[in-house]
N, C-alpha and C positions, 0 to 999 in steps of 0.2 A: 731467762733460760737461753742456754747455745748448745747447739747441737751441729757437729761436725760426723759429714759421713766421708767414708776414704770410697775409690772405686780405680777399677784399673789393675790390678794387679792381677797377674795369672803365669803361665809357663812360657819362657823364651832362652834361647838356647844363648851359651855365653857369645861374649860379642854384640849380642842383637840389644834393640833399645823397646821400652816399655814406658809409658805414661801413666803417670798417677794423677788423679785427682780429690780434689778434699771440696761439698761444697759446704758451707757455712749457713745456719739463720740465729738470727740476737745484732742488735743495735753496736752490740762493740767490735765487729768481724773488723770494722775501718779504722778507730784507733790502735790496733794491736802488732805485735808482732807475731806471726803466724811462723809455725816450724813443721818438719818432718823427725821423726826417729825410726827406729826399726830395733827389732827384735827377734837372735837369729832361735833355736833352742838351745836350749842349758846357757845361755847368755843372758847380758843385764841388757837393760834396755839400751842403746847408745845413739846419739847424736846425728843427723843427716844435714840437715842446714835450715835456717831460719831466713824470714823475709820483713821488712819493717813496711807499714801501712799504706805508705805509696810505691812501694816497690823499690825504694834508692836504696837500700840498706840492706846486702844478703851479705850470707856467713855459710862457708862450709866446712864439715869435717874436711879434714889431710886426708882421707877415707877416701872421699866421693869426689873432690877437688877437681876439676876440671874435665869430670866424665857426668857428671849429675847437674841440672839447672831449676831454680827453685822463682816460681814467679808466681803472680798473681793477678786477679782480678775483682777491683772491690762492687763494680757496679754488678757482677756477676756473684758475690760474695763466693768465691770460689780461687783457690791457693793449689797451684801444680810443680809435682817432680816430674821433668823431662828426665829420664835416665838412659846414657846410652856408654856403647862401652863397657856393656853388662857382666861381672864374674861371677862363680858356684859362688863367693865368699858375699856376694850381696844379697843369696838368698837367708831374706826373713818375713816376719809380719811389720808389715810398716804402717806408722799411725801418723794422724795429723795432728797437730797441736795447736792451741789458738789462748789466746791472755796474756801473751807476754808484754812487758811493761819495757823489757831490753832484750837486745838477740841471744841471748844465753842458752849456750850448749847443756844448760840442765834441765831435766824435767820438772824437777818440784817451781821452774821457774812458768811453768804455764799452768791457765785454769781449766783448759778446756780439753777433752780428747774425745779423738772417734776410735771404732768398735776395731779398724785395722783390716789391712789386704794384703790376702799372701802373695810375695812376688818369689816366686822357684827360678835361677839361675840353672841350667841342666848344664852337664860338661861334658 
């Protein structure tokens, strides 16, 4: 069993930055690659960035691209979005993902999800 919870998310005004994190418990949180997506309403789920098991290997959406930073810690079993550079267009529910086997911007490509944290962009 693995169980991912998100935490962090709440109201910050555009510009401002916000910190997510995800912690993990299950034996595979170290071989996986660990992701974020988000979801805004009447939207599909889409893409935030992934991280591979020692942290060498991140991917971001063109989206969040050099305003979002996705890292981790396994001795902590715990996967973070620094977000800063904040837009109204980044407010959604944002969830952790965890099983990936490669960095893949898809969801069906992970096993694992948490419950999700609203993060509100205000403009």
């Amino acid at each position: 069993q693995v169980q991912l919870v998100e935490s962090g998310g709440g109201l910050v005004q555009t510009g401002g930055s916000l910190s997510l994190s995800c912690a993990a418990s299950g034996r595979t949180f170290s071989r996986s690659f660990m992701a974020w997506f988000r979801q805004a309403p009447g939207k599909e789920r889409e893409f935030v960035a992934t991280i591979s098991s020692s942290g060498a290997i991140t991917r971001y959406a063109d989206s969040v691209k050099d305003r979002f930073t996705i890292s981790r810690d396994d001795a902590k079993n715990t996967v973070y979005l620094q977000m800063n550079s904040l837009k109204p267009e980044d407010t959604a529910v944002y969830f952790c993902a965890g099983g990936g086997i490669v960095p893949s911007s898809f969801s069906s490509h992970y096993d694992y999800w948490g419950q999700g944290t609203q993060v509100t962009v205000s403009s």
